[in-house]
C-alpha positions as a Markdown table, in Angstrom:
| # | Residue | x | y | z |
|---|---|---|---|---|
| 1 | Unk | -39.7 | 48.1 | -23.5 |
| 2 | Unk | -42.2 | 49.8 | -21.2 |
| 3 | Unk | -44.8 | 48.3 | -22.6 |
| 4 | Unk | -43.6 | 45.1 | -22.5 |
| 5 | Unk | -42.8 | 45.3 | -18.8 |
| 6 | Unk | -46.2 | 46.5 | -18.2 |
| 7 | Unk | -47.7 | 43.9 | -20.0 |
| 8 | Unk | -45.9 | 40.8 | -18.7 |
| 9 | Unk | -46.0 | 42.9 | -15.0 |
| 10 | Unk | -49.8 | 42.4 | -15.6 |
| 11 | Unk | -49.8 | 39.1 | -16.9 |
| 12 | Unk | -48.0 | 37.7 | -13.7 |
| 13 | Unk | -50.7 | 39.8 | -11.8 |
| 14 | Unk | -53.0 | 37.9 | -13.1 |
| 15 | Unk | -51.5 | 34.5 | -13.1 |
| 16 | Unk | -51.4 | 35.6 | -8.9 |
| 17 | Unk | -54.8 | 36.4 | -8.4 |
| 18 | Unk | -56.3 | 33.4 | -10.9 |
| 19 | Unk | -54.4 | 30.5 | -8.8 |
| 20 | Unk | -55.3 | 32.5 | -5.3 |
| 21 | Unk | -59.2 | 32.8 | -6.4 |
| 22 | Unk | -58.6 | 29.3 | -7.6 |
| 23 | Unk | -57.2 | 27.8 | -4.4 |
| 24 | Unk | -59.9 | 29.7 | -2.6 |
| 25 | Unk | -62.7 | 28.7 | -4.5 |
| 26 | Unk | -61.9 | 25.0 | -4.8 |
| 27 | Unk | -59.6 | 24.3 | -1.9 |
| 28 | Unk | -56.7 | 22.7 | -3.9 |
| 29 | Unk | -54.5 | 24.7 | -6.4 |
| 30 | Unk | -54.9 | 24.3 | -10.1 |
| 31 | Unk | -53.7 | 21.3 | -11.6 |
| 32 | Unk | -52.6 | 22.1 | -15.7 |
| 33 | Unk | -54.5 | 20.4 | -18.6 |
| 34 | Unk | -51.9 | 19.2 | -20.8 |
| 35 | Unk | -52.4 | 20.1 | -24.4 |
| 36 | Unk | -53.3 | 16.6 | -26.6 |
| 37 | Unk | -52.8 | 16.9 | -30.2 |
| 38 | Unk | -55.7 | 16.7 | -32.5 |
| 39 | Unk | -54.8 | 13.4 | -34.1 |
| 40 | Unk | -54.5 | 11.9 | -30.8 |
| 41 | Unk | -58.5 | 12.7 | -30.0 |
| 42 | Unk | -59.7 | 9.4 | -29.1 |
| 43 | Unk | -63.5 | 10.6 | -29.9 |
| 44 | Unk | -65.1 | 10.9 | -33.3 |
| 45 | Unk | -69.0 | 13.0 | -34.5 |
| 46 | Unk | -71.4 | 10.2 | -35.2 |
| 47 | Unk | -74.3 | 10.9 | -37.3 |
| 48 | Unk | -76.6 | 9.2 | -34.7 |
| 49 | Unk | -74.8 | 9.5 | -31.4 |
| 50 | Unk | -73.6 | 13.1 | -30.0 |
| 51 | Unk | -69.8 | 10.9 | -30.6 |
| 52 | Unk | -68.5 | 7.8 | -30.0 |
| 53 | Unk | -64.5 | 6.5 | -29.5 |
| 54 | Unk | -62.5 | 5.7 | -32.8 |
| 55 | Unk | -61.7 | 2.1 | -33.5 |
| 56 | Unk | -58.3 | 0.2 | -32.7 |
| 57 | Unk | -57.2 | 3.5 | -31.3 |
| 58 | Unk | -54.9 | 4.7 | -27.9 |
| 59 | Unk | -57.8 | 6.2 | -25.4 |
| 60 | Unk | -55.5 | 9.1 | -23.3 |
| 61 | Unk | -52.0 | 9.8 | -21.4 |
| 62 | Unk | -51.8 | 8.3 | -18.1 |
| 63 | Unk | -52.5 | 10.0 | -15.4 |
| 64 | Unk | -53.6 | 10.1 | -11.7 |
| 65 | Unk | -57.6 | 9.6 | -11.1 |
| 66 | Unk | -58.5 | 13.0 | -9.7 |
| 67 | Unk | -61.4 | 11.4 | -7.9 |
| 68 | Unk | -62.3 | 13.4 | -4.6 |
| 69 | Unk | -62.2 | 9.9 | -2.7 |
| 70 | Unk | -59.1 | 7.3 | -1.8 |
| 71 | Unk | -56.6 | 9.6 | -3.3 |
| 72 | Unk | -54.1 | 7.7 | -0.7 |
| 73 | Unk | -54.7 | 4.6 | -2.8 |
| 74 | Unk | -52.9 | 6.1 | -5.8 |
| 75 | Unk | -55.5 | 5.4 | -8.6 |
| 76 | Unk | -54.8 | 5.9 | -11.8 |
| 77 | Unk | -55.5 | 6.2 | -15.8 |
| 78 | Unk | -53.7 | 4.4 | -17.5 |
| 79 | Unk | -54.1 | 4.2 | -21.6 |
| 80 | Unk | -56.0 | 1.6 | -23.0 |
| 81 | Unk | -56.5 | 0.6 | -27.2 |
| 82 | Unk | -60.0 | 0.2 | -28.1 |
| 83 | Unk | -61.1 | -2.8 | -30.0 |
| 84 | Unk | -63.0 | -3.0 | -33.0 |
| 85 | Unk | -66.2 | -1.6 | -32.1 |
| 86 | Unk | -64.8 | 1.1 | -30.1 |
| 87 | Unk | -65.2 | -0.2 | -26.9 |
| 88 | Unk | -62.7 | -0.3 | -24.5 |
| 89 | Unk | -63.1 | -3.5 | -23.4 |
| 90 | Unk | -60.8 | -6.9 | -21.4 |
| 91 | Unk | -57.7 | -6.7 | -20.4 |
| 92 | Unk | -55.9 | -3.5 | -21.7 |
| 93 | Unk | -59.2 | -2.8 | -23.5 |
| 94 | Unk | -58.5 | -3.8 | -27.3 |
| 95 | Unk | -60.3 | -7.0 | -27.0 |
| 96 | Unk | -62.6 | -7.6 | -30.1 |
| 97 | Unk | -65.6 | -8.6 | -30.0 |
| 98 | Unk | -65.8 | -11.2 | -32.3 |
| 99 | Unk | -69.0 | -11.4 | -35.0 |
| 100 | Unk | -70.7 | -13.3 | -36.1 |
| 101 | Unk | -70.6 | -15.1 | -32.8 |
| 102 | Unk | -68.4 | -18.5 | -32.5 |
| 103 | Unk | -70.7 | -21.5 | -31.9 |
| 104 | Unk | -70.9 | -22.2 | -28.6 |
| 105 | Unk | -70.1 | -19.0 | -26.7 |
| 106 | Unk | -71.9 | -17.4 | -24.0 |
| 107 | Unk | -71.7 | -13.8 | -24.9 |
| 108 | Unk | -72.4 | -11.1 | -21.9 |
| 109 | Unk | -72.6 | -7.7 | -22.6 |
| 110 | Unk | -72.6 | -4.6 | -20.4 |
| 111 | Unk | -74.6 | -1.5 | -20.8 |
| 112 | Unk | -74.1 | 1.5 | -19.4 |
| 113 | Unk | -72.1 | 4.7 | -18.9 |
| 114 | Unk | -69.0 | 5.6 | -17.2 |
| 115 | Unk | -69.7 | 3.6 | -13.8 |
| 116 | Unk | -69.4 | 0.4 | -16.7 |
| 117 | Unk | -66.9 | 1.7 | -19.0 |
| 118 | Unk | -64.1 | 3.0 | -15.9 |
| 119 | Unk | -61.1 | 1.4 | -15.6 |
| 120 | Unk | -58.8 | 2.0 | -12.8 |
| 121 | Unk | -55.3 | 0.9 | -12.1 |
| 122 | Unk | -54.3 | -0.1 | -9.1 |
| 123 | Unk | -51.1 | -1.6 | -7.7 |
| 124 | Unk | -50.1 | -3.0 | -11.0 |
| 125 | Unk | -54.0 | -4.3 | -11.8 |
| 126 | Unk | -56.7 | -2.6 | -14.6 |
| 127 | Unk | -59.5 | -3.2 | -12.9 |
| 128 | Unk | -63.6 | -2.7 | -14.4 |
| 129 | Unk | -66.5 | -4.5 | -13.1 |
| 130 | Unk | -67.0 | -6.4 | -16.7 |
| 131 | Unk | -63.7 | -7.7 | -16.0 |
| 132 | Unk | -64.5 | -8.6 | -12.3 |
| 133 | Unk | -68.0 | -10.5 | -13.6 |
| 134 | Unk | -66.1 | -11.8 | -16.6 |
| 135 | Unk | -64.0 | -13.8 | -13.5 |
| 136 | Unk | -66.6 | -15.3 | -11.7 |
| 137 | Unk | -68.4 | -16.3 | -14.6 |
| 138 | Unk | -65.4 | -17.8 | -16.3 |
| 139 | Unk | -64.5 | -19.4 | -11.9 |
| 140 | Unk | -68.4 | -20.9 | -12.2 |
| 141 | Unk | -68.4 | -22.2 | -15.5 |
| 142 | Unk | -64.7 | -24.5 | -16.0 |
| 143 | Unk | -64.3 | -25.5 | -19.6 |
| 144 | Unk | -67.5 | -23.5 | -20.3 |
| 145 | Unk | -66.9 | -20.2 | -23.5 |
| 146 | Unk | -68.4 | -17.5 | -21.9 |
| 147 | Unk | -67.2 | -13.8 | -22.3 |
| 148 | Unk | -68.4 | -10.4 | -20.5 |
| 149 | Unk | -67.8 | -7.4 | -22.8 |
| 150 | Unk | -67.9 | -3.9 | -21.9 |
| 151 | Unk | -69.7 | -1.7 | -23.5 |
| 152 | Unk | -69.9 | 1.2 | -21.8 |
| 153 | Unk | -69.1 | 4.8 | -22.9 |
| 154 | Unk | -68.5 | 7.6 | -20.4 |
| 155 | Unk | -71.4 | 10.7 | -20.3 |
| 156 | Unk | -74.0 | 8.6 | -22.6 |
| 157 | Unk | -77.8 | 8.8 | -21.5 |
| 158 | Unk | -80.0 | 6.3 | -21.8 |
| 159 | Unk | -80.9 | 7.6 | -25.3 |
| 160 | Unk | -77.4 | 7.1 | -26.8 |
| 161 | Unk | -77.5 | 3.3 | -25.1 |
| 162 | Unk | -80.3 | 2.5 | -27.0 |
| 163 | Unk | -79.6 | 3.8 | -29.8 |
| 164 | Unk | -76.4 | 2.2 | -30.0 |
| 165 | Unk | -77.4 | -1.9 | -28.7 |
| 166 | Unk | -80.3 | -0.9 | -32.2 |
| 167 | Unk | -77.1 | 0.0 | -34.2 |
| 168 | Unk | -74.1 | -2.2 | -33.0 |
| 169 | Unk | -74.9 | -4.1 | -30.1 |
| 170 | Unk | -77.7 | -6.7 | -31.6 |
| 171 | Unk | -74.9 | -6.9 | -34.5 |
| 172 | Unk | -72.9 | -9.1 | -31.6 |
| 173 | Unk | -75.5 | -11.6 | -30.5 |
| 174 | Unk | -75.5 | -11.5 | -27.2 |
| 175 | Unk | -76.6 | -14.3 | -24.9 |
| 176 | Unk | -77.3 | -11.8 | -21.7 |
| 177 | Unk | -77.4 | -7.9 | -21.4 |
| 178 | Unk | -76.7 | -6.6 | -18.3 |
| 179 | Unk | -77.6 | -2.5 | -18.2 |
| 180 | Unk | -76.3 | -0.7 | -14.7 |
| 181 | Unk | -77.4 | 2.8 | -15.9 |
| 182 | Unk | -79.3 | 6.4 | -14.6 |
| 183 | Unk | -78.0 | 9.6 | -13.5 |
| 184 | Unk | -76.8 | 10.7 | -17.2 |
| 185 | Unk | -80.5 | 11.6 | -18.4 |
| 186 | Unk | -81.0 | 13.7 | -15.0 |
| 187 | Unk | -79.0 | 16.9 | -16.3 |
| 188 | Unk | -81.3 | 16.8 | -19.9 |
| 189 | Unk | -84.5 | 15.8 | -17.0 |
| 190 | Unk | -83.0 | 19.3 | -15.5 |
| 191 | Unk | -82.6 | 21.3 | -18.8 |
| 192 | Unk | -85.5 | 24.1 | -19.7 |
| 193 | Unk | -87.4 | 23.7 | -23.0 |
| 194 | Unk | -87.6 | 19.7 | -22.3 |
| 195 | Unk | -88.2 | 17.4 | -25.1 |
| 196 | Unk | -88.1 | 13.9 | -24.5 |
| 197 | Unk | -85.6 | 13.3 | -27.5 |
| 198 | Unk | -82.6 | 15.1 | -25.6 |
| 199 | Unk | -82.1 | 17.5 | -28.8 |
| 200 | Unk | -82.7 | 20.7 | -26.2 |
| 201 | Unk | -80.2 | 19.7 | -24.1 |
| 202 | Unk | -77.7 | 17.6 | -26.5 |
| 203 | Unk | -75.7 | 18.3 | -29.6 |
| 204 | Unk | -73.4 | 16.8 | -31.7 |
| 205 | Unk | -69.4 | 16.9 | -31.2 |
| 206 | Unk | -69.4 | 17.4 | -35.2 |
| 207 | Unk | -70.4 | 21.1 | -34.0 |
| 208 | Unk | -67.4 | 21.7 | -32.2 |
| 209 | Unk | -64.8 | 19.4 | -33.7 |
| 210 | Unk | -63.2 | 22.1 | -36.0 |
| 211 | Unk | -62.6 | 23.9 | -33.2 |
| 212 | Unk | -60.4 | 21.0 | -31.8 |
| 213 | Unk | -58.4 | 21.2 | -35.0 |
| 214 | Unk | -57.9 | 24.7 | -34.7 |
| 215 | Unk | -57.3 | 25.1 | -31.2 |
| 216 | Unk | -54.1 | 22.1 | -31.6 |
| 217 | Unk | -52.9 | 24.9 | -33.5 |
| 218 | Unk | -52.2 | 27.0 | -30.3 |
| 219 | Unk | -49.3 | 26.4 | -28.2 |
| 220 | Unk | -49.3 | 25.0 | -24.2 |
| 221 | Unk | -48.1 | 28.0 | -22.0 |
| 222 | Unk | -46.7 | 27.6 | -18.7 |
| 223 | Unk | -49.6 | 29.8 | -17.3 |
| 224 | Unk | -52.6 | 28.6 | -15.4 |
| 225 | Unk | -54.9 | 31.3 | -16.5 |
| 226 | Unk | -54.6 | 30.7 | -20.5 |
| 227 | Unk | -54.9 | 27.0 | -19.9 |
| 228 | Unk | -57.7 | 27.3 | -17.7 |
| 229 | Unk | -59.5 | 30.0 | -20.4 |
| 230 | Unk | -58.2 | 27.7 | -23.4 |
| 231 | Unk | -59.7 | 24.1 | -22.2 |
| 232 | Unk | -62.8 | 26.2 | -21.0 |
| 233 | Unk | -64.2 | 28.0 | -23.6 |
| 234 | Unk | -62.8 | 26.0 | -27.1 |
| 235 | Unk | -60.0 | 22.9 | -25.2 |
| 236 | Unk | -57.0 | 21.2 | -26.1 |
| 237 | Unk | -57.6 | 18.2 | -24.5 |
| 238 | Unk | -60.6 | 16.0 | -25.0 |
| 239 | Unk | -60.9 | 14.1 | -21.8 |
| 240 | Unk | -61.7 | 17.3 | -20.4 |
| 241 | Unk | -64.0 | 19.0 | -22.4 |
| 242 | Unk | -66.4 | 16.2 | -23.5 |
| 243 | Unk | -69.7 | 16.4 | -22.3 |
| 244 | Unk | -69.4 | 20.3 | -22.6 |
| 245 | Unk | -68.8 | 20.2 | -26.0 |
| 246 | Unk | -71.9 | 17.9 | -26.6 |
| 247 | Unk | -74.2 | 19.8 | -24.6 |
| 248 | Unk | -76.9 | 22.4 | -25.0 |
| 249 | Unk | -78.6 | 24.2 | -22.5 |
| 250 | Unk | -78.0 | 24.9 | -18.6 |
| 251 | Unk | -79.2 | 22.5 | -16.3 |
| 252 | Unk | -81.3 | 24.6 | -13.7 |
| 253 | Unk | -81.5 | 22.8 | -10.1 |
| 254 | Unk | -84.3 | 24.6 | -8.7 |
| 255 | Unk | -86.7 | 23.0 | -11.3 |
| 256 | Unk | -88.4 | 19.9 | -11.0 |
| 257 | Unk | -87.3 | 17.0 | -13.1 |
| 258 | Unk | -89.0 | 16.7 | -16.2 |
| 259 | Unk | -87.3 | 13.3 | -17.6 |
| 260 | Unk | -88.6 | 10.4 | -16.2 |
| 261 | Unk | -91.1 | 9.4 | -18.3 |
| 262 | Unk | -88.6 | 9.7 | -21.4 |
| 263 | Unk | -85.8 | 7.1 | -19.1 |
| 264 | Unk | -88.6 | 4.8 | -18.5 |
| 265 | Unk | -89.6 | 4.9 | -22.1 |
| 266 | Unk | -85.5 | 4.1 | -23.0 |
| 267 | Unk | -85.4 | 1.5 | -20.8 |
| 268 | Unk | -88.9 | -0.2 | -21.6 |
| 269 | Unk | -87.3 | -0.4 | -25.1 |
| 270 | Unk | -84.1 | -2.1 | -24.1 |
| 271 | Unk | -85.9 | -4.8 | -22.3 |
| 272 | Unk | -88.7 | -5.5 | -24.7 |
| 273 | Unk | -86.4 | -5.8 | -27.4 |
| 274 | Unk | -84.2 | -8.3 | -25.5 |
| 275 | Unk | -87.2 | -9.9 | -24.7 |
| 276 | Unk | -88.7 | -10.4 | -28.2 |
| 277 | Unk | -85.0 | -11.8 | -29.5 |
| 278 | Unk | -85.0 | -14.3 | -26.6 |
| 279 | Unk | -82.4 | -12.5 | -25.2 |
| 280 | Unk | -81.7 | -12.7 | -21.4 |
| 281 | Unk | -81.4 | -9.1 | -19.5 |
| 282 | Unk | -80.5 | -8.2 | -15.8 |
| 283 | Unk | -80.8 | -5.1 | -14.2 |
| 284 | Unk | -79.8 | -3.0 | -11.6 |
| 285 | Unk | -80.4 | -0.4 | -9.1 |
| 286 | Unk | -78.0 | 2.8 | -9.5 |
| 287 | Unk | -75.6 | 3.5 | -6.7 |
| 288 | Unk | -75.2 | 7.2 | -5.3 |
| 289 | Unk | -73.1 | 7.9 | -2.2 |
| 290 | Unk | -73.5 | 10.7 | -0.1 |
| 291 | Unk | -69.9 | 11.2 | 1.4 |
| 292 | Unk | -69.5 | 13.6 | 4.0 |
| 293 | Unk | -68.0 | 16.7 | 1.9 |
| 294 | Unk | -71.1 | 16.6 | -0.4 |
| 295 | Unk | -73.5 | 15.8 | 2.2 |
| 296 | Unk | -74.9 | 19.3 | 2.7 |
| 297 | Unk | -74.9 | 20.1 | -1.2 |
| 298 | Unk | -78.0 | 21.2 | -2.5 |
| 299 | Unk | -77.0 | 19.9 | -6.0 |
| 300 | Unk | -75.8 | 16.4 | -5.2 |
| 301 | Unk | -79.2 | 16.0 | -3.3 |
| 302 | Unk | -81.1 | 16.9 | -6.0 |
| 303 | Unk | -79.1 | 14.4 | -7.9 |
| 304 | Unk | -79.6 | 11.4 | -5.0 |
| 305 | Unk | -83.5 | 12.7 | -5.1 |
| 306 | Unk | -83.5 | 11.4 | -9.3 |
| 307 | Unk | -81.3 | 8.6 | -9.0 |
| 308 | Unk | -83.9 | 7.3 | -6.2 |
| 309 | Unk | -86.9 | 7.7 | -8.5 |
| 310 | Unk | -84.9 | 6.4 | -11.8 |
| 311 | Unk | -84.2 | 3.3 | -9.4 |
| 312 | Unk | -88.1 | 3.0 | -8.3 |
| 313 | Unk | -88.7 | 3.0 | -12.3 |
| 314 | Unk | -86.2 | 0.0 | -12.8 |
| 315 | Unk | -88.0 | -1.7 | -9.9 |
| 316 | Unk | -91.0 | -1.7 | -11.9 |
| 317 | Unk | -90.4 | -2.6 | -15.3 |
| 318 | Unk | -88.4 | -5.4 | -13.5 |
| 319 | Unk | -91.8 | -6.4 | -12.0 |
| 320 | Unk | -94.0 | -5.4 | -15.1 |
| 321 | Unk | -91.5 | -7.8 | -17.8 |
| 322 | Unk | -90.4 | -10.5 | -14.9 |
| 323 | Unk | -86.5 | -9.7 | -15.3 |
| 324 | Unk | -84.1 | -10.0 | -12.8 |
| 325 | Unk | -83.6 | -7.5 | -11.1 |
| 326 | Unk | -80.4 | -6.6 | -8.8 |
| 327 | Unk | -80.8 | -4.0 | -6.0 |
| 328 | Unk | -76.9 | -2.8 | -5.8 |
| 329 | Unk | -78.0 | 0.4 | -4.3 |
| 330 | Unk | -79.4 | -1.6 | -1.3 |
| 331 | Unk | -76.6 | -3.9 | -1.5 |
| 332 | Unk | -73.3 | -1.7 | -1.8 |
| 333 | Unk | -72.9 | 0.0 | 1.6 |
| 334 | Unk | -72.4 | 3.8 | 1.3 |
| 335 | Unk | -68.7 | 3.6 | 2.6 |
| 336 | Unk | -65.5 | 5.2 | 0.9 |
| 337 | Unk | -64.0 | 1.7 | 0.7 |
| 338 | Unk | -66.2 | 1.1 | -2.5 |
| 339 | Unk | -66.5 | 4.6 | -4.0 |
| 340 | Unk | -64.4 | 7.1 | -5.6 |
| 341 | Unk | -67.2 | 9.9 | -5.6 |
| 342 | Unk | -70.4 | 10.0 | -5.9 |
| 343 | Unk | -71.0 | 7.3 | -8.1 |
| 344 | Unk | -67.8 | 6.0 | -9.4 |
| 345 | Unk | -66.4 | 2.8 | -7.4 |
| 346 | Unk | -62.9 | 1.6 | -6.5 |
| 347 | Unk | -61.4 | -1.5 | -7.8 |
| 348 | Unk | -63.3 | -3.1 | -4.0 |
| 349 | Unk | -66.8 | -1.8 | -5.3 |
| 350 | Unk | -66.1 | -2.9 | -8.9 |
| 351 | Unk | -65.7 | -6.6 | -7.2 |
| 352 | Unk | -68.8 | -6.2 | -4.9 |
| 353 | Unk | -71.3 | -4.8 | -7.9 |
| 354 | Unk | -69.8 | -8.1 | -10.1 |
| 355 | Unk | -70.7 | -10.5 | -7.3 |
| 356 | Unk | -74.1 | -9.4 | -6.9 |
| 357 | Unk | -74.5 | -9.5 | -10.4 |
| 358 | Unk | -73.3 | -12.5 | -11.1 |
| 359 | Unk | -76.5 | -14.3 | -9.5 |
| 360 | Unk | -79.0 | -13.8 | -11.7 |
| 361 | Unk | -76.0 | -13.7 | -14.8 |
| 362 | Unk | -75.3 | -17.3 | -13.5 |
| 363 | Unk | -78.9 | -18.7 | -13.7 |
| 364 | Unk | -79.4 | -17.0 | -17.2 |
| 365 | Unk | -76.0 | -18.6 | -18.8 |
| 366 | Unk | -76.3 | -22.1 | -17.3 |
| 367 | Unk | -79.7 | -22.0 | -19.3 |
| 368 | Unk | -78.1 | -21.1 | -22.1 |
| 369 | Unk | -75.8 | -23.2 | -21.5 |
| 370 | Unk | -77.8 | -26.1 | -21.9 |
| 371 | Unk | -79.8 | -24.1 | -24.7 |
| 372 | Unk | -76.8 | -24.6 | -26.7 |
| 373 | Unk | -75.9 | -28.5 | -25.5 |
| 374 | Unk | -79.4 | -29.3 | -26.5 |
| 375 | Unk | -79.0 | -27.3 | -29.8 |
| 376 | Unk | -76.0 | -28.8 | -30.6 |
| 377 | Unk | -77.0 | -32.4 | -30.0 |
| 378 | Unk | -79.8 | -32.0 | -32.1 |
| 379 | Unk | -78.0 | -30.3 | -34.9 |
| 380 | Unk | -74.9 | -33.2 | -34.9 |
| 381 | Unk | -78.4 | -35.8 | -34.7 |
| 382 | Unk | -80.4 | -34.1 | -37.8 |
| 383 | Unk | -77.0 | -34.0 | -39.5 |
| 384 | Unk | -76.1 | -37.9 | -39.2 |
| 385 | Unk | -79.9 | -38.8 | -39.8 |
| 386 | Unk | -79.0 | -36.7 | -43.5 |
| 387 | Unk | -76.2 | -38.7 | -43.9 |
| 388 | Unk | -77.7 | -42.0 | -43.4 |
């Protein structure tokens, strides 16, 4: 008995002094990671990408989004079904993406990370920027068949996105391929023992997924300390353990970049590879804002400083290969209207990056447009000259 009073005595000692250091260190007291159960992971090891999301499967729980800006407004997660490629994508996010292509459809796809694949809900709308763009595409183009799919996937680099438009995204045929992507391939830029194929500073969820399994096996305490130590070291709860789980390596701020040339190299290989399939491609300078609370932060500066050169190197491949090219960073004022954090935007900031890409998305599909009157004509001419 008196060891079990001086255990749980200690125990609630230490639950005390965890949340205190806690509130004191972050300024806000800790908010519980609930437990998800292993079948529910929405994530799965990939033999060429560190992971990707399962097919036709329930993404998460729904919860608030525990962003640093606009927490007035709300925000939240809500869950979302992926489609067939394992993209959360359209309304609700199950939309398939249909292959081989119908006849006639302008397909738009997006590339990118988590600033394409978000979805926030907000007043009783899922909003994404694919979703906005798909809108004004669909607005300009009455009676046209046009579709903009997402096909972003939170925490990839540049390396995954390649890698998977080789693997799945030619597969769809797309029309135009818009990429809004950097930031992801500064912390491998900012990882020791650089090599320019990610390995030193990625690995592969396959690694850790046993651990998953096992640790479902655990039960959910009531204390903040074990769930804090749980979903830190091993996790019970995907979401929140991700990109730690598929990374190798500390990134070290005090070093200078080392990355560039390998995020030029990705992207040079996007675009030439649209290029040679006659396949139009936009892109875009990346967004960072600098809100007050992070605006004497060594680390996010160091950050802004890479995002700034990652944007001067999408300047000039847009100038080297004559692409359209959309300066959002120029064009989105740094304001917390449009932002969430750093780089994430609201539901107002998803509508202003879709307008300003939607100009040069516009010119592209009315070309293709008439590519495929043209085509078409011809065909249903060759076909009756056959006939007669």
């Amino acid at each position: 008995m008196i060891f079990l009073l001086k255990f749980f005595g200690a125990l609630l000692a230490l639950e005390v002094l965890f949340r205190l250091a806690y509130y004191l260190r972050r300024g806000r007291a800790y908010c519980m990671i609930p437990k998800v159960a292993f079948k529910k992971m929405y994530v799965l090891p990939h033999p060429y990408l560190p992971y990707v999301y399962k097919k036709n499967f329930a993404n998460n729980y729904a919860r608030p989004a525990e962003y640093p800006l606009n927490k007035a407004k709300g925000y939240l997660f809500v869950p979302h079904v992926s489609n067939n490629l394992g993209n959360f994508n359209g309304p609700g996010g199950s939309r398939d993406v249909v292959v081989p292509k119908p006849d006639g459809l302008i397909r738009i796809n997006c590339l990118g990370a988590s600033t394409t694949g978000n979805y926030i809900f907000c007043d009783g709308i899922d909003y994404s920027y694919p979703m906005e763009l798909e809108k004004i595409v669909l607005s300009s183009f009455k009676g046209a068949q046009a579709e903009v799919n997402n096909f972003g996937i939170g925490g990839w680099t540049s390396a995954e996105i390649l890698v998977d438009f080789l693997l799945n995204g030619l597969d769809t045929s797309p029309d135009i391929v818009v990429l809004y992507h950097a930031y992801n391939d500064l912390g491998p830029s900012l990882t020791p023992a650089f090599r320019s194929d990610y390995s030193h500073a990625r690995k592969n969820l396959g690694e850790s997924y046993h651990l998953y399994r096992m640790m479902s096996l655990f039960p959910s305490l009531p204390l903040a300390v074990y769930n804090w130590a749980v979903n830190r070291f091993i996790g019970q709860n995907i979401s929140h353990t991700l990109i730690s789980s598929v990374t190798r390596g500390t990134v070290d701020y005090s070093i200078g970049f080392q990355g560039f040339d390998t995020y030029r190299r990705n992207i040079e290989s996007l675009i030439t590879i649209c290029l040679a399939r006659n396949i139009g491609i936009v892109l875009s300078t990346f967004c960072y804002y600098i809100y007050d609370a992070i605006k004497d932060d060594p680390m996010h500066a160091k950050l802004h400083e890479g995002v700034l050169k990652e944007n001067e190197i999408i300047k000039e491949l847009s100038l080297k290969y004559n692409v359209p090219l959309v300066d959002n960073y120029r064009l989105i004022p740094r304001q917390d209207k449009y932002f969430v954090d750093s780089v994430h935007f609201t539901p107002e900031g998803m509508n202003l990056i879709a307008q300003n890409l939607s100009v040069p998305v516009h010119t592209y599909a009315r070309e293709k447009c008439n590519d495929k009157k043209d085509h078409t004509v011809a065909a249903r001419v060759a076909r009756e000259q056959a006939r007669q």
